[in-house]
C-alpha positions in Angstrom: 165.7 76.9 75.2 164.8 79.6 77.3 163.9 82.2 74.8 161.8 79.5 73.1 159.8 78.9 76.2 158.4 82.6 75.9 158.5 82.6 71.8 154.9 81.9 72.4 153.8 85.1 74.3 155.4 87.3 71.2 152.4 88.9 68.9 152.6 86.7 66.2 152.6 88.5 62.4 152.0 87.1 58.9 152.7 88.8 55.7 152.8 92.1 57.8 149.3 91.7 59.3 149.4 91.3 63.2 147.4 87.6 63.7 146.2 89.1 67.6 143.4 91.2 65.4 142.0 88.1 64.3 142.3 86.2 67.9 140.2 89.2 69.3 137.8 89.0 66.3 137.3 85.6 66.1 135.4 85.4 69.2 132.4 87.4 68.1 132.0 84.9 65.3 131.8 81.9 67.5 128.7 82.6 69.4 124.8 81.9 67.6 122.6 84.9 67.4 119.5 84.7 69.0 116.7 85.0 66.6 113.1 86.4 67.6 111.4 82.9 67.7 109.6 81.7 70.8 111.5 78.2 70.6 115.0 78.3 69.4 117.4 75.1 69.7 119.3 74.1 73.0 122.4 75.8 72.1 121.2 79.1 71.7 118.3 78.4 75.1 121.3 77.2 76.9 123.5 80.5 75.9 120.7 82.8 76.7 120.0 81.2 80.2 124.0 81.5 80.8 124.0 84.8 80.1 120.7 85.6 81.8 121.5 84.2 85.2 125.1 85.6 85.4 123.9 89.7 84.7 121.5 88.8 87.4 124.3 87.6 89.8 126.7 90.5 89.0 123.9 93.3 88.8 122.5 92.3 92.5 124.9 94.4 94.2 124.2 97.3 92.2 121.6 100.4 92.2 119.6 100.9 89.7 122.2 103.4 87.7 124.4 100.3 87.7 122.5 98.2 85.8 123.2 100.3 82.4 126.5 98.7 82.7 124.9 95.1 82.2 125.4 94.6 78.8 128.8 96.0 78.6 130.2 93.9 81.4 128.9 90.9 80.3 130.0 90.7 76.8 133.5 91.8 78.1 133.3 88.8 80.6 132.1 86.3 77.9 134.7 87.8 75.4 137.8 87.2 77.9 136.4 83.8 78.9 136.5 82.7 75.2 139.9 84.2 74.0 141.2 82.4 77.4 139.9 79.0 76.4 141.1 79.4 72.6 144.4 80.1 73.6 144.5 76.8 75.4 144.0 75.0 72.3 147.5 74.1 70.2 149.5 75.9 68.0 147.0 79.3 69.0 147.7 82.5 70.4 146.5 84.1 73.8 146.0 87.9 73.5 145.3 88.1 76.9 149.3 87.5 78.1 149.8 90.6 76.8 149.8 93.3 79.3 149.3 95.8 76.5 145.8 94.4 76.0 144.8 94.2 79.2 146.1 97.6 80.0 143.8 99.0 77.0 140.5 97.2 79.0 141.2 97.9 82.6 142.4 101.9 82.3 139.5 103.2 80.2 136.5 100.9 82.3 138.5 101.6 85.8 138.6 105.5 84.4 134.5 105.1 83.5 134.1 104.5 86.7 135.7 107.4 88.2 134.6 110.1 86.4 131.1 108.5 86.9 131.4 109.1 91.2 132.8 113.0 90.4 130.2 113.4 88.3 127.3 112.0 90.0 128.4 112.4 93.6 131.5 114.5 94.1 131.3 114.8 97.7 131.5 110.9 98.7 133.9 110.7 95.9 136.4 112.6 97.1 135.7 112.0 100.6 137.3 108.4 99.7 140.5 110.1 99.8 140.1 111.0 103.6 137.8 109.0 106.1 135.9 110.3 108.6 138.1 111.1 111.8 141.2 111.1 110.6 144.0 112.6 112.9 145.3 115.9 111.4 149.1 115.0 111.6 147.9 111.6 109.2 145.7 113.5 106.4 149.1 114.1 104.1 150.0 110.7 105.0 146.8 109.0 104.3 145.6 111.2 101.2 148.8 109.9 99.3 147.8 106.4 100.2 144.3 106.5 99.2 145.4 108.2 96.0 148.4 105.5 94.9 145.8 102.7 95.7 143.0 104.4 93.6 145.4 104.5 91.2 146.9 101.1 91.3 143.4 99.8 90.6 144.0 99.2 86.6 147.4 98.2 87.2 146.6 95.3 89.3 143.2 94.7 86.9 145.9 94.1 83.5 148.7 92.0 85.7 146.5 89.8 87.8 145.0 88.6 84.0 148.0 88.6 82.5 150.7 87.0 85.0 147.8 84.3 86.0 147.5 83.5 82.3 151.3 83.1 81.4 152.2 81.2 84.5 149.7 78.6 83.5 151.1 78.5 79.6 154.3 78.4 80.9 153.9 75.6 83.2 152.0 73.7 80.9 154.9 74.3 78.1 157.8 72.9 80.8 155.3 70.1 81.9 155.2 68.9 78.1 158.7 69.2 77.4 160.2 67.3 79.8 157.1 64.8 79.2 158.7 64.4 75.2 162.4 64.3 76.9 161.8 62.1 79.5 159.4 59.1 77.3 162.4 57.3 75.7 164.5 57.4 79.0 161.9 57.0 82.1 159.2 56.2 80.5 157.2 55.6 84.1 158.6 59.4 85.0 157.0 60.6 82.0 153.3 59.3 82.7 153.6 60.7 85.9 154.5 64.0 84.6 151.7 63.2 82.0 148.8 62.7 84.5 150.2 66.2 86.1 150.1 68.0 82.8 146.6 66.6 82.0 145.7 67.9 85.5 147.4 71.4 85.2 146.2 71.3 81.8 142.3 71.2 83.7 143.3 73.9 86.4 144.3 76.0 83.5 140.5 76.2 82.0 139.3 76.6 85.2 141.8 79.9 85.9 141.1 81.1 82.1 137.3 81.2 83.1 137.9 82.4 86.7 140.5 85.4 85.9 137.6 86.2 83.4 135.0 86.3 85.9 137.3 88.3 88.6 138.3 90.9 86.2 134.7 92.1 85.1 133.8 91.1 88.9 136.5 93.9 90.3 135.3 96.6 87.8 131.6 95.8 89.0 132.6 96.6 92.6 134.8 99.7 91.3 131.6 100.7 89.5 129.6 99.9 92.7 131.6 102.7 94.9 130.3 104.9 92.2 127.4 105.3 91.4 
């Protein structure tokens, strides 16, 4: 029963083709393309003003250079947002509980952003690695911190996605279970643990959209030390 539980995080394949190429490219077909008419209909207005009012809110922080990554950071936050909310729905597949995945967003966009401080500013780059009055006998000590937490940076990016994501689905799996076990025995037991599921089951699109948000969020403020 165990090994079942996490049956559902395994990359599922059919007829030799891996199905998580088709969960990443199904979002991109999802969406309405915005056409060059003055009035379009309220899905499209309503996407547009989404989008338009969140770059604004993640940009505000940022110079000037900064606001190149607009584009880029948006889509990526729109992308995880819907893959997050498909894999909610039944008998789908979350690429995003794969650390893999979220390894192969994080490292390259965390990297972007480094190589973007050496190269534009070297100086306050590297002087991250060593504030400003630092007692001699604690340099060694503190450049070796500064370094493992620089580093760290993707690491937490991919795990904080990915452990928030599976704890929900697994919750949500152990929840329904003993919901189907429980209905012929106690049946008042099982609405309870009903109403809890449909209440986890809420929390969980919230988290999907929030662990979305955080993610492109952390790699704005990475890029804000930057540039």
């Amino acid at each position: 029963m165990m090994v079942s539980f996490f049956d559902q995080f395994a990359s599922p394949v059919y007829m030799g083709v891996p199905l998580i190429a088709i969960a990443i490219a199904l979002p991109w077909v999802l969406y309405p393309t915005p056409s060059s008419r003055w009035i379009n209909n309220r899905l499209t207005t309503m996407q547009g003003w989404s989008i338009n009012k969140f770059t604004n809110q993640l940009m505000l922080p940022l110079n000037t250079g900064g606001h190149k990554w607009a584009l880029l950071l948006t889509s990526l936050m729109i992308f995880l947002i819907t893959i997050n909310m498909l894999g909610l729905l039944p008998y789908t597949f979350t690429p995003t509980t794969q650390l893999s995945l979220n390894m192969g967003f994080a490292v390259p966009l965390w990297l972007s952003t480094v190589i973007i401080g050496v190269r534009n500013q070297p100086t306050i780059a590297l002087g991250h690695f060593l504030p400003e009055g630092t007692p001699i006998p604690l340099i060694p000590v503190l450049i070796i911190i500064e370094t493992i937490s620089l580093f760290i940076r993707p690491l937490a990016l991919g795990v904080r996605l990915t452990a928030n994501l599976t704890a929900g689905h697994l919750l949500i799996q152990l929840i329904a279970t003993a919901v189907f076990v429980l209905m012929p025995m106690m049946p008042a037991v099982a609405i309870l643990a009903a109403t809890v599921l449909f209440m986890l089951t809420l929390l969980e699109i919230a988290v999907a959209m929030i662990q979305a948000y955080v993610f492109v969020l952390l790699l704005s403020l990475y890029l804000q030390e930057n540039v």
